[in-house]
C-alpha positions in Angstrom: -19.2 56.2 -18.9 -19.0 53.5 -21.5 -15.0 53.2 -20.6 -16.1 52.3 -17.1 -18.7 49.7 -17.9 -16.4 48.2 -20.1 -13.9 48.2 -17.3 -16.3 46.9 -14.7 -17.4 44.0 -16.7 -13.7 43.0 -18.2 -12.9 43.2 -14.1 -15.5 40.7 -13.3 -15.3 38.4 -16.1 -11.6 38.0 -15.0 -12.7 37.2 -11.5 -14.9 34.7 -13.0 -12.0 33.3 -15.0 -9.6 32.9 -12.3 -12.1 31.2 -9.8 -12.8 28.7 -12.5 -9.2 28.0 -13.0 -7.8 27.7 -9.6 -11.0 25.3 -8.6 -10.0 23.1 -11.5 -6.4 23.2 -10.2 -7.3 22.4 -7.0 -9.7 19.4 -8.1 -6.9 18.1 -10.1 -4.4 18.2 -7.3 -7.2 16.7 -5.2 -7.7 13.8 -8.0 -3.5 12.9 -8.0 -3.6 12.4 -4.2 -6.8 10.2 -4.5 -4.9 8.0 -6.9 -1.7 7.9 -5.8 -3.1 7.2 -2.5 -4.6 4.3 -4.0 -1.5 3.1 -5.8 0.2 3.0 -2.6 -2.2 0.4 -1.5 -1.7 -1.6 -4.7 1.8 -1.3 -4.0 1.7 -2.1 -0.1 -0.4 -5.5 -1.5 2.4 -6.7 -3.6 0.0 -6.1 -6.7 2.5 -5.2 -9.5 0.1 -5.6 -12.5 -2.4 -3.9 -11.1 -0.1 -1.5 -10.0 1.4 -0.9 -13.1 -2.0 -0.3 -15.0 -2.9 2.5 -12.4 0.6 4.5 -12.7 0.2 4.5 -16.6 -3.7 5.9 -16.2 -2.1 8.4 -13.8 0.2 9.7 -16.6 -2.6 9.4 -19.1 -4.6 11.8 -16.5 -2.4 13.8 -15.9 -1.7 14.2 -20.3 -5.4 14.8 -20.2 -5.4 17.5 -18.1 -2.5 19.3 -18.8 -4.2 22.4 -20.5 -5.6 24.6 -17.1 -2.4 23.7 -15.4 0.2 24.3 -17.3 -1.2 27.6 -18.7 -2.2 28.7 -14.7 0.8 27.5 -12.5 4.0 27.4 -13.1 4.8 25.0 -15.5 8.2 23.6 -14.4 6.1 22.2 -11.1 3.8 20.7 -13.6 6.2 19.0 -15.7 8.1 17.9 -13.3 4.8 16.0 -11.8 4.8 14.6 -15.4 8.5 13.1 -15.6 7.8 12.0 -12.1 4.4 10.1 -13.1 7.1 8.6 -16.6 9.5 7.2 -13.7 7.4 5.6 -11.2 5.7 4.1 -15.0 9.2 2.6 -15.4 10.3 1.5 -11.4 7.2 -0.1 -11.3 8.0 -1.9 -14.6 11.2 -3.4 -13.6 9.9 -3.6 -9.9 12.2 -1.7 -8.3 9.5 -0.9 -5.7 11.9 1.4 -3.3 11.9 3.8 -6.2 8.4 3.4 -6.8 7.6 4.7 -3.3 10.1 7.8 -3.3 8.4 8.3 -7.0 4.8 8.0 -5.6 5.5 10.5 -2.6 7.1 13.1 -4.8 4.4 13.1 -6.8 2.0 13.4 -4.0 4.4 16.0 -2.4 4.4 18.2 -5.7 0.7 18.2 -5.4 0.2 19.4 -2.0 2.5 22.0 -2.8 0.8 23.0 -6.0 -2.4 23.1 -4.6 -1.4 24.7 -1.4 0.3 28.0 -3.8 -3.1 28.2 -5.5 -4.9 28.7 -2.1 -5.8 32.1 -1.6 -4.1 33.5 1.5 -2.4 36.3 3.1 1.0 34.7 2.3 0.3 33.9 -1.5 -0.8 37.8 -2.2 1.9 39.7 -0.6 
């Protein structure tokens, strides 16, 4: 009897643990597409400075938050959100804005996707 209480609440304490997690992935995914969508503005205005300062606190957010992520998805996608974030830092430097664009929509890209695999669905379980 004691085996199965121990097993019941180990169960649910896991379930606890994994809805935590994937709601914090999804709110960060949510949060990179909320600034990048932002930057894109800044970008559209011609605002390089500005522009600049916001791509360098995306990196720094995405440092921040790192922990949940990279220990719950896969952590090539992560990093390569990262490097991605590290390049547009750089395009947006030298003002190369073409690249700055295709840097900004990968990294909006990789977080759809990211958040999209964490949904629960029929497709992600089988």
């Amino acid at each position: 009897m004691k085996n199965a209480i121990i097993s019941v609440i180990i169960f649910f304490g896991l379930l606890i643990g994994i809805f935590f997690l994937n709601n914090s992935v999804i709110d960060l995914c949510d949060s990179i597409k909320y600034k990048t969508d932002d930057m894109e503005v800044i970008l559209l205005n011609e605002d390089y400075d500005e522009a600049y300062d916001k791509a360098v606190e995306l990196l720094s957010y995405l440092q921040e938050n790192d922990f949940i992520a990279s220990i719950y998805t896969n952590h090539q996608d992560f990093d390569a959100l990262r490097h991605e974030a590290v390049r547009l830092c750089l395009y947006i430097s030298k003002n190369d804005i073409g690249e700055a664009y295709s840097s900004l929509h990968f990294i909006k890209y990789s977080a759809q996707t990211i958040k999209h695999l964490q949904s629960v669905t029929l497709g992600n379980i089988f």
